[in-house]
N, CA, C and O atoms as a DFTB+ gen file, in Angstrom:
708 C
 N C O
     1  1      52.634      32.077     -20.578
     2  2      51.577      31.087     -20.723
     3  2      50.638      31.142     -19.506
     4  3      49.442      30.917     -19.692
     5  1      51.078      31.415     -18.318
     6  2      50.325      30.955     -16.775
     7  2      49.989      32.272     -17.394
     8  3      49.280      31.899     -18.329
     9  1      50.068      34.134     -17.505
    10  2      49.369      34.838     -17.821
    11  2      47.965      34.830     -18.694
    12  3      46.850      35.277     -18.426
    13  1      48.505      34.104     -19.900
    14  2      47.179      33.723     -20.827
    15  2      45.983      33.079     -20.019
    16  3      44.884      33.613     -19.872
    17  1      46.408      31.706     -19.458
    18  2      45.791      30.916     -18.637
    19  2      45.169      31.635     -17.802
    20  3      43.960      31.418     -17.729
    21  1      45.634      32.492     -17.087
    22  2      44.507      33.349     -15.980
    23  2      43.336      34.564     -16.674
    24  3      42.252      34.934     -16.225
    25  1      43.844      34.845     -17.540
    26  2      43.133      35.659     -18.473
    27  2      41.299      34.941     -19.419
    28  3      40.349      35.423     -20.035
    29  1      41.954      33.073     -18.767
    30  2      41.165      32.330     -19.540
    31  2      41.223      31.652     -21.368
    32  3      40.369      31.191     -22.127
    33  1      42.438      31.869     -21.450
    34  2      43.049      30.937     -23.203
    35  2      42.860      29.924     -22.894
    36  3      43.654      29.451     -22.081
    37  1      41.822      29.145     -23.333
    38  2      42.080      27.609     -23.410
    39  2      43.192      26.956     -24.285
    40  3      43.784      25.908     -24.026
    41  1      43.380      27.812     -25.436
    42  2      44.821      27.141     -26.101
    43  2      45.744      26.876     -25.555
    44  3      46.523      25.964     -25.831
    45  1      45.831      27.921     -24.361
    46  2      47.223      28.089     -23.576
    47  2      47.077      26.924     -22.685
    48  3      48.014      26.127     -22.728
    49  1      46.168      26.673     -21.939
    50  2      45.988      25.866     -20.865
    51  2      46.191      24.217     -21.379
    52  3      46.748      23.350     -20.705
    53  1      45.578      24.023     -22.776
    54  2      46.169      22.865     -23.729
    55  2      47.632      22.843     -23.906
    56  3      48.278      21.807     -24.066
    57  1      47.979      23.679     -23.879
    58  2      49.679      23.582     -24.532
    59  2      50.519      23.409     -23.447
    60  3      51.559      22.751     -23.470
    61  1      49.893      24.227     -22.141
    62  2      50.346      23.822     -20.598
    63  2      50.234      22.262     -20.466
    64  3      51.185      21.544     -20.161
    65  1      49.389      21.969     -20.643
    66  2      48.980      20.570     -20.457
    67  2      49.698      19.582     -21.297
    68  3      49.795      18.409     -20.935
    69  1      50.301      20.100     -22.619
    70  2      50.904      19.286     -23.397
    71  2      52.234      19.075     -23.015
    72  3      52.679      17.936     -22.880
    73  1      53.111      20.393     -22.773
    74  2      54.424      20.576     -22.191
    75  2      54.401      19.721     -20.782
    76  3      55.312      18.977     -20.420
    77  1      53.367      19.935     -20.168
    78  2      53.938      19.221     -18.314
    79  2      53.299      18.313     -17.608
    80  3      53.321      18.033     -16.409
    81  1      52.360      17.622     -19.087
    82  2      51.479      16.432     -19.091
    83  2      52.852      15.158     -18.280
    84  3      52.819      14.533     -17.219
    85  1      53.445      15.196     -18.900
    86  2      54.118      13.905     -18.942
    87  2      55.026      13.675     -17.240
    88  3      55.110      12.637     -16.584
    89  1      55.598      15.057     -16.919
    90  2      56.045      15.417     -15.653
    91  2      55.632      15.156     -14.709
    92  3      56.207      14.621     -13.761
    93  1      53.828      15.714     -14.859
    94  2      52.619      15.270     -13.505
    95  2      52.396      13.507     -13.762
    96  3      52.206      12.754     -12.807
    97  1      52.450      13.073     -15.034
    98  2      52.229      11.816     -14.741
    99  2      53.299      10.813     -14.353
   100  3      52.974       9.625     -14.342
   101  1      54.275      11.085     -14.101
   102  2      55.759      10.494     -14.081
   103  2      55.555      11.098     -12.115
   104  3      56.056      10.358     -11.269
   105  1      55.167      11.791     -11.864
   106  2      55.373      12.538     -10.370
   107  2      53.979      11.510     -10.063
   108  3      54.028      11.154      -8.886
   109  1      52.972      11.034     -10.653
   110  2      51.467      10.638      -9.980
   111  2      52.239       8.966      -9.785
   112  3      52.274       8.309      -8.745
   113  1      52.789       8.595     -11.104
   114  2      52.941       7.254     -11.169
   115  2      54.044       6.688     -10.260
   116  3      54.257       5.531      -9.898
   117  1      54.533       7.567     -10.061
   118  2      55.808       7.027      -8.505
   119  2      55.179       6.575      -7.338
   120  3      55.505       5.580      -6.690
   121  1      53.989       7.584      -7.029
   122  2      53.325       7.145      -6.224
   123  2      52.699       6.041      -5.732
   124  3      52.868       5.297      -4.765
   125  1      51.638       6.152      -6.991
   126  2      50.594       4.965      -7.382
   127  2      51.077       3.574      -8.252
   128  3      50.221       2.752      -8.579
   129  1      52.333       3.401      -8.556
   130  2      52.606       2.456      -9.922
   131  2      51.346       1.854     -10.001
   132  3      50.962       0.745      -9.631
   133  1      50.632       3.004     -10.681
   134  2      49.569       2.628     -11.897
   135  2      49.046       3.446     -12.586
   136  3      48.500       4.511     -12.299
   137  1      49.285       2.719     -13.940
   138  2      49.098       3.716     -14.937
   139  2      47.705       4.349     -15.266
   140  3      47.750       5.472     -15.768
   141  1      46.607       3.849     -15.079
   142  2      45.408       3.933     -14.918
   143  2      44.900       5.152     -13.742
   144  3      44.097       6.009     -14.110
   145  1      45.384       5.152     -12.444
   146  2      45.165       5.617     -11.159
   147  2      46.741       7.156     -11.665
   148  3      46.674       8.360     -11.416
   149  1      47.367       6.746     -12.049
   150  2      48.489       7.637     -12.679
   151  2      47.733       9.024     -13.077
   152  3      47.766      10.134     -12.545
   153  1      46.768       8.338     -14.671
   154  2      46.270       9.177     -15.142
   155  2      45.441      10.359     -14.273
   156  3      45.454      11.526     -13.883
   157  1      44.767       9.184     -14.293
   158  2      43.218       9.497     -13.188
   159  2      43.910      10.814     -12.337
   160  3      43.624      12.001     -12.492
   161  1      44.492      10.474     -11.787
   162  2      46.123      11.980     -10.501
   163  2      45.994      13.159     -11.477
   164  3      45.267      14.150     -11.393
   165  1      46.904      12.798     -12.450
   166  2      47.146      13.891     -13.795
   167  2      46.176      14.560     -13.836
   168  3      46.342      15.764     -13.640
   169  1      44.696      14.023     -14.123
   170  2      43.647      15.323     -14.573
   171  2      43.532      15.715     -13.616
   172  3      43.715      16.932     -13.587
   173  1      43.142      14.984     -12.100
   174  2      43.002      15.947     -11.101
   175  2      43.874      16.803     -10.928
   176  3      43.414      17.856     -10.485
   177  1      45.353      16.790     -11.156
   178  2      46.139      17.796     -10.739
   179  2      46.207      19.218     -11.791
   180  3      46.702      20.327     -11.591
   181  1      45.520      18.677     -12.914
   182  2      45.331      19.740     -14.347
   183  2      43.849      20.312     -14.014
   184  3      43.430      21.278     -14.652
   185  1      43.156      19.772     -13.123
   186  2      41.983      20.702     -12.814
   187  2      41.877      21.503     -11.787
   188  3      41.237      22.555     -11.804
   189  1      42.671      20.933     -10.560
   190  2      43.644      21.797     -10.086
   191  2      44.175      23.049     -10.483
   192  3      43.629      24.142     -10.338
   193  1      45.147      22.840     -10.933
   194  2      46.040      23.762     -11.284
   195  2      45.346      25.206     -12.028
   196  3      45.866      26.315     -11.904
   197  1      43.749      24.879     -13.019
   198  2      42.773      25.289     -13.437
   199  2      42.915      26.382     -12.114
   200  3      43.421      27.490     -11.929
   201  1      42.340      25.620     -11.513
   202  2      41.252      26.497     -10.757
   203  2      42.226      27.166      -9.620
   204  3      41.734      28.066      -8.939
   205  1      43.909      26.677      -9.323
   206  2      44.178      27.195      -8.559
   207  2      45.327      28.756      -9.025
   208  3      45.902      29.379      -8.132
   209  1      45.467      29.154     -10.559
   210  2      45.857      29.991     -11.543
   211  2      46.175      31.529     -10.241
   212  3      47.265      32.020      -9.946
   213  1      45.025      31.857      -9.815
   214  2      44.969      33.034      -9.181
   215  2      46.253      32.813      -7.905
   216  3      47.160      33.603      -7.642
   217  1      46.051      31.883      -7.455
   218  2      46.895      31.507      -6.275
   219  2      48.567      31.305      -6.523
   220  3      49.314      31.206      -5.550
   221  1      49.003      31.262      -7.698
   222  2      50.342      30.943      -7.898
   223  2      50.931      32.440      -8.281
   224  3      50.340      33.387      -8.800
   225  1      52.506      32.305      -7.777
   226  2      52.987      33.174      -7.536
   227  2      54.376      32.904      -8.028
   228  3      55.364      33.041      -7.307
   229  1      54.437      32.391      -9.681
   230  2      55.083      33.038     -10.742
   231  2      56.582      32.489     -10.406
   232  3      57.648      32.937     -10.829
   233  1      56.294      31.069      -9.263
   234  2      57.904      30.685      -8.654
   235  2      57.869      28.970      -8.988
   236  3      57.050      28.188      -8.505
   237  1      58.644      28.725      -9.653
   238  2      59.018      27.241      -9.590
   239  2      57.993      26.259     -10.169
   240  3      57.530      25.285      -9.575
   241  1      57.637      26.754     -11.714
   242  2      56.011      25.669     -12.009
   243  2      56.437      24.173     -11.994
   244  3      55.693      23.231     -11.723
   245  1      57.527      24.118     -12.270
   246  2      57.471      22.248     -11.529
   247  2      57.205      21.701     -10.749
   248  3      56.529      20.680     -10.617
   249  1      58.116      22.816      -9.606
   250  2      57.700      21.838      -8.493
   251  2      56.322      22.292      -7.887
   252  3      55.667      21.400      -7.347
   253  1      55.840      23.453      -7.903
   254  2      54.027      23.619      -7.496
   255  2      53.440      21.996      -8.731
   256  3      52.915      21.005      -8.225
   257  1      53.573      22.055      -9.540
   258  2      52.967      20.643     -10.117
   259  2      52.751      19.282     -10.002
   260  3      51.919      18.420     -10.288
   261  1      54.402      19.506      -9.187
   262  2      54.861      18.147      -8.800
   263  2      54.276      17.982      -7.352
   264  3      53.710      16.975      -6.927
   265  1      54.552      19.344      -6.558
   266  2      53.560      18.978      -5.568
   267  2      51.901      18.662      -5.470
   268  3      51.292      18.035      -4.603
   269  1      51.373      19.372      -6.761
   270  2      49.940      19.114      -6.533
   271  2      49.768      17.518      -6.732
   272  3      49.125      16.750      -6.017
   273  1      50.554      17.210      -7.955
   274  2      50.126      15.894      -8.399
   275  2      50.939      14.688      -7.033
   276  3      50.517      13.541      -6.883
   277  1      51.516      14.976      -6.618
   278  2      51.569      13.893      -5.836
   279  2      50.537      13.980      -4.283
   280  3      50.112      13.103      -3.530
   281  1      50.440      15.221      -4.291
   282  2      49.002      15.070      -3.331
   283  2      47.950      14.625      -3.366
   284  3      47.245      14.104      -2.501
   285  1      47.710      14.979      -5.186
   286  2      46.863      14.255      -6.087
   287  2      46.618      12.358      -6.169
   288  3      45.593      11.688      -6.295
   289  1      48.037      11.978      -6.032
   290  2      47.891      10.590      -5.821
   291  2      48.134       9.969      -4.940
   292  3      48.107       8.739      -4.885
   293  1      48.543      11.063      -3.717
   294  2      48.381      10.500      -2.523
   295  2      47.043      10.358      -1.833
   296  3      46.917       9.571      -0.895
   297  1      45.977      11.148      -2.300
   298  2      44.779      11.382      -2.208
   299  2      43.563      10.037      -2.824
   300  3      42.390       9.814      -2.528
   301  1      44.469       9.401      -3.724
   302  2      43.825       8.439      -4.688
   303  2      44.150       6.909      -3.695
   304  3      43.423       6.045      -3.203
   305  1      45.647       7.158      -3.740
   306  2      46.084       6.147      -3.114
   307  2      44.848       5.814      -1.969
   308  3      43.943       5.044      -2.289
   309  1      44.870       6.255      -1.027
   310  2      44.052       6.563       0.260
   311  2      42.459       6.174       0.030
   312  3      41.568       5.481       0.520
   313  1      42.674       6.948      -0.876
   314  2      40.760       6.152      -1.940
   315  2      40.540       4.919      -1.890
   316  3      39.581       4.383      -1.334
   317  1      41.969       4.063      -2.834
   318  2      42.139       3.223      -2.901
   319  2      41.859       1.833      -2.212
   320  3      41.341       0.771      -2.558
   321  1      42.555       2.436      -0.862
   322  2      43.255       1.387       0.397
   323  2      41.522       1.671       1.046
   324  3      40.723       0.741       1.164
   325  1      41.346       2.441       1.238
   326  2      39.838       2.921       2.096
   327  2      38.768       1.770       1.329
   328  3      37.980       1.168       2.058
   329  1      38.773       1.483      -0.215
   330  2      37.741       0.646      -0.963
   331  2      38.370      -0.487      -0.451
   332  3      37.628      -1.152       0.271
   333  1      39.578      -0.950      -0.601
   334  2      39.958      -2.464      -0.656
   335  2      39.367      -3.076       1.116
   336  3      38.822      -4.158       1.329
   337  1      39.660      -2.113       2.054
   338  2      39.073      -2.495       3.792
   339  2      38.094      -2.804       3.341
   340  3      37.775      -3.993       3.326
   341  1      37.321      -1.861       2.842
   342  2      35.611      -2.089       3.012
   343  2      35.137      -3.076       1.977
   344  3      33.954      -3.416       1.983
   345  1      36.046      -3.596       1.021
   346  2      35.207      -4.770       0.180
   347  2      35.745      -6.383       1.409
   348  3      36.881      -6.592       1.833
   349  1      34.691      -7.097       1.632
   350  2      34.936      -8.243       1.839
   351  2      34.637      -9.340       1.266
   352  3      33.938      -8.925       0.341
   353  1      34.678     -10.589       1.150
   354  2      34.266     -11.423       0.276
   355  2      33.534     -12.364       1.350
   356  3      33.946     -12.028       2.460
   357  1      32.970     -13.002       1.413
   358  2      31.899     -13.474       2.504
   359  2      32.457     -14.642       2.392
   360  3      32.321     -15.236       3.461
   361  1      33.184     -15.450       1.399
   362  2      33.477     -16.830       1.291
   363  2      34.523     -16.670       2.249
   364  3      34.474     -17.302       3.304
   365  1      35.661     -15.730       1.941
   366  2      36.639     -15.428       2.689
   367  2      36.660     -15.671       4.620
   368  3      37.413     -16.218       5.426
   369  1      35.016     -14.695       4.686
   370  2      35.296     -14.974       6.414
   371  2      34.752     -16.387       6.260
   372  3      35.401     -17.302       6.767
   373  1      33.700     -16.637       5.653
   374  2      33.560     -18.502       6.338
   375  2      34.342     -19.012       6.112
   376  3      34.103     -20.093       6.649
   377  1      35.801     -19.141       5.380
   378  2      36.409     -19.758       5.325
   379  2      37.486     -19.556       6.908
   380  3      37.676     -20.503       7.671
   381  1      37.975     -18.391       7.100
   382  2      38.080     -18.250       8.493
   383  2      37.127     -18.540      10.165
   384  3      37.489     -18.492      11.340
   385  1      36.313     -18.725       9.750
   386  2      35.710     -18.992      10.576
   387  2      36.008     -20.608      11.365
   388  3      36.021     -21.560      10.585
   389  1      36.185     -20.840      12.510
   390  2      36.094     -22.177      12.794
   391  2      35.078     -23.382      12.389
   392  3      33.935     -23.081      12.047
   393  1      35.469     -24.687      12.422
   394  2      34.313     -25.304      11.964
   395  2      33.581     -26.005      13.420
   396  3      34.144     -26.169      14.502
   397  1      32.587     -26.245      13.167
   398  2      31.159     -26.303      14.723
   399  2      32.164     -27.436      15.370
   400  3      32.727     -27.056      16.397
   401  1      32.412     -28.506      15.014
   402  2      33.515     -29.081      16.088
   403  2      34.682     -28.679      16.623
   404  3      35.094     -28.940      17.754
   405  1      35.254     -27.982      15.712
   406  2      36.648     -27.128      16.540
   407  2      35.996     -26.540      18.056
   408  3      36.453     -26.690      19.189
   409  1      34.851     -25.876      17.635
   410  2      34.064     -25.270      18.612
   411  2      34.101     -25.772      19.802
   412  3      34.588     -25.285      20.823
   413  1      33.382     -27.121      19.587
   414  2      33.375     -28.434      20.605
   415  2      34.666     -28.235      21.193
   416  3      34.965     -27.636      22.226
   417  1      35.347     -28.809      20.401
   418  2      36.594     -29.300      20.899
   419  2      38.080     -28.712      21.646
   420  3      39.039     -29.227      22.220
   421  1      37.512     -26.917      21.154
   422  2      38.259     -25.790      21.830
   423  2      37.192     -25.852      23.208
   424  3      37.900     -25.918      24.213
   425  1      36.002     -25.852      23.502
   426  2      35.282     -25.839      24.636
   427  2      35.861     -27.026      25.621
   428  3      36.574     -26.827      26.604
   429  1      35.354     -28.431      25.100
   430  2      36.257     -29.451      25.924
   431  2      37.819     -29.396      26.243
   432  3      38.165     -30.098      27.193
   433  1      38.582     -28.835      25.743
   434  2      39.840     -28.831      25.919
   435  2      39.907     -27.038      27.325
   436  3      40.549     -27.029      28.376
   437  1      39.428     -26.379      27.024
   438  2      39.027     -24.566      27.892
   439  2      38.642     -25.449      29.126
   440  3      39.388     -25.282      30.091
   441  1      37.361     -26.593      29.338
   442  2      36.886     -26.290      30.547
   443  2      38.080     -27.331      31.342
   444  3      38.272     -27.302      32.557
   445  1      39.137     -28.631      29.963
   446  2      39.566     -29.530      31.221
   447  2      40.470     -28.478      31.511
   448  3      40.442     -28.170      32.702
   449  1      41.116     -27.946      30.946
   450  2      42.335     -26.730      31.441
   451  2      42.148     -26.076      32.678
   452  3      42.964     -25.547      33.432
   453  1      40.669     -26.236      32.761
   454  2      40.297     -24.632      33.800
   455  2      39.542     -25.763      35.440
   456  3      39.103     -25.283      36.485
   457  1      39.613     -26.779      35.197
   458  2      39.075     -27.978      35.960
   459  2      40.913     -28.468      36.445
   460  3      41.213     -28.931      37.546
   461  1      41.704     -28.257      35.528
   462  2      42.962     -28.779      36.043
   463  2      43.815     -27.590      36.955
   464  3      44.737     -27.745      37.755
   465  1      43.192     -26.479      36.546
   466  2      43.746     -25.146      36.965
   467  2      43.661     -24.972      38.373
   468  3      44.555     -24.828      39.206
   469  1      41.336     -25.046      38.593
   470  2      41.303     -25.254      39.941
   471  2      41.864     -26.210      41.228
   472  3      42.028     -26.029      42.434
   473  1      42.119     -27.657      40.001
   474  2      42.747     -28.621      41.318
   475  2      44.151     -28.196      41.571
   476  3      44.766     -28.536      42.581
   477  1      44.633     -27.459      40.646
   478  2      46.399     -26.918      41.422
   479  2      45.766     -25.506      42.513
   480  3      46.466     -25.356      43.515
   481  1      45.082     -24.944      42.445
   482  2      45.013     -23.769      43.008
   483  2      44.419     -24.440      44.359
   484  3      44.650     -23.928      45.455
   485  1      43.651     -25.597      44.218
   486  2      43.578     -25.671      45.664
   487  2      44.823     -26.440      46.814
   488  3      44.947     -26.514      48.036
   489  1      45.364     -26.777      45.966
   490  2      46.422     -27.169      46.789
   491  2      46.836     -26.502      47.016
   492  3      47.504     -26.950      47.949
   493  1      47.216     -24.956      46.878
   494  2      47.848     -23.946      47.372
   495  2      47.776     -23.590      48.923
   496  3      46.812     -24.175      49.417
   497  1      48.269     -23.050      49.586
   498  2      48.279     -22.799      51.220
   499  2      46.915     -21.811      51.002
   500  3      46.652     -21.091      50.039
   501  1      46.265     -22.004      52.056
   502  2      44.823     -21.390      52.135
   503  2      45.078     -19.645      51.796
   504  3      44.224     -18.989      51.199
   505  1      46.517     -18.995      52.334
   506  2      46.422     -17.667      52.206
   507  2      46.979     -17.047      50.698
   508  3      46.897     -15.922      50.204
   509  1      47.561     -18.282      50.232
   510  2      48.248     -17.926      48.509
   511  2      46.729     -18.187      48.212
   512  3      46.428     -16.997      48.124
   513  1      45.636     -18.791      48.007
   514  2      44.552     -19.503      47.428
   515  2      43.633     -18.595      47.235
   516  3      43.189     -18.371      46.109
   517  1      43.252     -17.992      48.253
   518  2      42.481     -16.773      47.905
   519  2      43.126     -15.449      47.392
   520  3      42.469     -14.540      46.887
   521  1      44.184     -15.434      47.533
   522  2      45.027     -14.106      46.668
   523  2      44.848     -14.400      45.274
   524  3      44.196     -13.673      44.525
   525  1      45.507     -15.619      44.867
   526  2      45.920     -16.215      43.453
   527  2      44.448     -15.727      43.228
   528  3      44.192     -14.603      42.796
   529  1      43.639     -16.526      43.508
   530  2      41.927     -16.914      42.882
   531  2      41.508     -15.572      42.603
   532  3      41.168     -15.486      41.423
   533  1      41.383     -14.314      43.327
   534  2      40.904     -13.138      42.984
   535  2      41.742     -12.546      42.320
   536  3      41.428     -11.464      41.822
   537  1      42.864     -13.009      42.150
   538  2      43.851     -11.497      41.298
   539  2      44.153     -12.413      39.923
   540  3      44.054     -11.752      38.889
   541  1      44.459     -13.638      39.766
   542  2      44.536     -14.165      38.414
   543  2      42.962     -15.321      37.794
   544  3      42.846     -15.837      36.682
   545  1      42.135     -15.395      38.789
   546  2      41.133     -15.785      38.029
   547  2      40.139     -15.274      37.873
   548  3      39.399     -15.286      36.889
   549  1      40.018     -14.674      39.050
   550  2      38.713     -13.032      38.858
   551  2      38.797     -11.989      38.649
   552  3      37.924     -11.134      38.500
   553  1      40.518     -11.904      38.590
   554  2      41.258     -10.770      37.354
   555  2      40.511      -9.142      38.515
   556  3      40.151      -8.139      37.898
   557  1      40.430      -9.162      39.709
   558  2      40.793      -8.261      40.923
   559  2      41.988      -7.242      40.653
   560  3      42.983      -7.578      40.012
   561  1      41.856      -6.297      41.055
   562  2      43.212      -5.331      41.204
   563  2      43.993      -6.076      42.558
   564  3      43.908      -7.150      43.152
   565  1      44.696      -4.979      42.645
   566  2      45.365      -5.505      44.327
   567  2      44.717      -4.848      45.380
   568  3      44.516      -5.404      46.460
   569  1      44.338      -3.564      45.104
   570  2      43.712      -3.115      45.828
   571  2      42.592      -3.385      46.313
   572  3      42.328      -3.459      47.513
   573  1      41.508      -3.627      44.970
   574  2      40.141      -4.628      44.945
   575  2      40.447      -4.981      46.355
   576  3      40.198      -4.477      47.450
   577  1      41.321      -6.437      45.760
   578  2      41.896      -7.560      46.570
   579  2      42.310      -7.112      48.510
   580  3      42.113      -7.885      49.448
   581  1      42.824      -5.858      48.604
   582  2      43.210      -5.454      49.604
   583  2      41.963      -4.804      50.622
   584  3      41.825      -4.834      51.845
   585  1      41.233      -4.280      49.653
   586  2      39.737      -3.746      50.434
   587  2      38.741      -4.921      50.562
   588  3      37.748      -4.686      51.251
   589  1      38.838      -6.046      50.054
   590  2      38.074      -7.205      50.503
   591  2      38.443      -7.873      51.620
   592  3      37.689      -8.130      52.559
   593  1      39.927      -8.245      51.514
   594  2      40.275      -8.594      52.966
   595  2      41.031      -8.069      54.010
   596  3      41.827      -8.536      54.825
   597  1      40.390      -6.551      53.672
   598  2      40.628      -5.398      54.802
   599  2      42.673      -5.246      55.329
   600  3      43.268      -4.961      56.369
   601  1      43.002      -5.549      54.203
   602  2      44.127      -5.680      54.124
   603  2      45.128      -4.637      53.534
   604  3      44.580      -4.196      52.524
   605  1      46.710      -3.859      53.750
   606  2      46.899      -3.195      53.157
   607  2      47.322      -3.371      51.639
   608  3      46.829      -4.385      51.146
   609  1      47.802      -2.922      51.118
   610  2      47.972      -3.144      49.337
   611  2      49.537      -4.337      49.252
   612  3      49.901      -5.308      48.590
   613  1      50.119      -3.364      50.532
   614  2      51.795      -3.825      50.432
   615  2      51.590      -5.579      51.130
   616  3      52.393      -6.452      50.802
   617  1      50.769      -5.788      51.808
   618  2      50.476      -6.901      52.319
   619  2      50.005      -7.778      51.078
   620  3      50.491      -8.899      50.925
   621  1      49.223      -7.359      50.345
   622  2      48.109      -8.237      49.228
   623  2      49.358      -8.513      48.015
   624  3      49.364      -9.675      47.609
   625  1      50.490      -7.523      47.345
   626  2      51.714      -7.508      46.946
   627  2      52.312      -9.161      47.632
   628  3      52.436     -10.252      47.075
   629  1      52.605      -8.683      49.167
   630  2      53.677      -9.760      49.324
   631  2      53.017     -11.100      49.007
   632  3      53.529     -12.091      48.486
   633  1      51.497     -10.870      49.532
   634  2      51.307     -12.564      49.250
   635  2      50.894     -13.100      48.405
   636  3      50.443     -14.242      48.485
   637  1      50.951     -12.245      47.113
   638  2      50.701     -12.808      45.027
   639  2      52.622     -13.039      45.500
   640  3      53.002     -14.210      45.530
   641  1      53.244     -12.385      45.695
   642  2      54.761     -12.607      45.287
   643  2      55.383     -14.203      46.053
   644  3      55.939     -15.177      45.545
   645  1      54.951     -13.868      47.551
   646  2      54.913     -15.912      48.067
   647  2      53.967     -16.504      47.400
   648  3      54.534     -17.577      47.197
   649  1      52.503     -16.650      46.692
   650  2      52.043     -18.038      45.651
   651  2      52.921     -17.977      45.129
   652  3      53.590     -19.002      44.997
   653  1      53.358     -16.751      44.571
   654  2      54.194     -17.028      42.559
   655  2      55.267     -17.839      43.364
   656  3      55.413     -18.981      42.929
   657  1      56.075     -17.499      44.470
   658  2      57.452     -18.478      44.738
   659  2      57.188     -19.875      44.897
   660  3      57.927     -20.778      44.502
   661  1      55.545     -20.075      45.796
   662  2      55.341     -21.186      46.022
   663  2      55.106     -22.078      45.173
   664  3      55.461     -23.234      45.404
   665  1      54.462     -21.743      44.010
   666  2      54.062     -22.067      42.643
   667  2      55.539     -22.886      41.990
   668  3      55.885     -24.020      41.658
   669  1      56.048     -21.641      42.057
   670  2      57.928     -22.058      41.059
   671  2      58.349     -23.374      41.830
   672  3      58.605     -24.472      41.335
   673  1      58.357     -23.052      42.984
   674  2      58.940     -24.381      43.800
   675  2      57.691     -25.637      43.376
   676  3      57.963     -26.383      42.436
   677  1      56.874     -25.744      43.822
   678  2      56.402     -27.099      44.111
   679  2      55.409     -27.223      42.312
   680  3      54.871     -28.330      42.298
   681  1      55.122     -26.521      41.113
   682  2      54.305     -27.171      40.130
   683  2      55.906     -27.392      38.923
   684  3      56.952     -26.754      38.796
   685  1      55.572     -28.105      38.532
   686  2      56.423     -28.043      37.334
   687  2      56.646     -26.430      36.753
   688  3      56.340     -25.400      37.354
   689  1      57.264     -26.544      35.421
   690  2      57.568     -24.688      34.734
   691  2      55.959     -25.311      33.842
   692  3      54.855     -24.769      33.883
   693  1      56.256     -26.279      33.278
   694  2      54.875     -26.700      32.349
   695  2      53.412     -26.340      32.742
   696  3      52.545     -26.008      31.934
   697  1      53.249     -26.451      34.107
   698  2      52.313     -26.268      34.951
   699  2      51.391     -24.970      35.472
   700  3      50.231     -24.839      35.860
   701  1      52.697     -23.959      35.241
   702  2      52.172     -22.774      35.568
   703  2      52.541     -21.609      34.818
   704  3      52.672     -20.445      35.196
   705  1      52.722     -22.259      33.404
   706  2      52.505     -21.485      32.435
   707  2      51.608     -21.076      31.456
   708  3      51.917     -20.181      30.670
């Protein structure tokens, strides 16, 4: 039959199709469970198989079938998932979206946090105060931190490691978390 088929018999290539129709779609639909997207696999893997006649080498027509067609609907699949990202529904994000007072009210709640933040940081000993302040609120390296106050790295280290102790000891755990 694959002889006829390369020769160009369309009868043959029908009767191919009739015999190992059901195989490629049973191999597409494992993939995809769907019968629709199933099909859809099947012809691609029968137009395939068309055009790939010259290339086969007379060993194992199942499984060359079974492999095309599940590449076939792994290929679809991927189609698939690629359309569903890119559709959005616009109601969807406004519905995610915050509403204009949350806004407010995440802002008033950010700045007392960051107003309560600074009054613990200044109580800190003047040399934890400027460490803390550049390395966790101006988000500084250590080094940054170490070439500003002409300091070595292992020095700028020890004194983030005395705030953090000083911190544990004297704020609550609530406090400086």
């Amino acid at each position: 039959m694959i002889e006829q088929m390369k020769q160009g018999n369309r009868a043959a290539f029908r009767e191919f199709v009739t015999e190992y129709g059901n195989l490629v779609f049973r191999a597409a639909f494992s993939v995809l469970h769907d019968e629709k997207e199933a099909e859809d696999a099947a012809q691609e893997t029968f137009l395939q198989v068309y055009k790939s006649l010259s290339t086969y080498r007379s060993q194992g027509i199942k499984t060359w079938l079974t492999r095309i067609a599940v590449n076939k609907a792994i290929d679809i699949k991927r189609r698939r998932d690629r359309r569903r990202e890119e559709q959005w529904d616009p109601a969807d994000v406004a519905a995610k979206l915050p509403a204009v007072e949350d806004d407010h009210l995440k802002e008033m709640i950010d700045d007392e946090r960051k107003s309560e933040l600074h009054q613990k940081i200044a109580q800190l000993p003047p040399g934890h105060r400027q460490v803390v302040t550049a390395f966790y609120i101006e988000g500084k390296s250590q080094e940054e931190i170490a070439t500003e106050l002409t300091q070595s790295v292992k020095t700028v280290e020890s004194k983030l490691y005395r705030a953090r102790a000083w911190i544990r000891e004297h704020w609550k755990k609530e406090e400086w978390r």
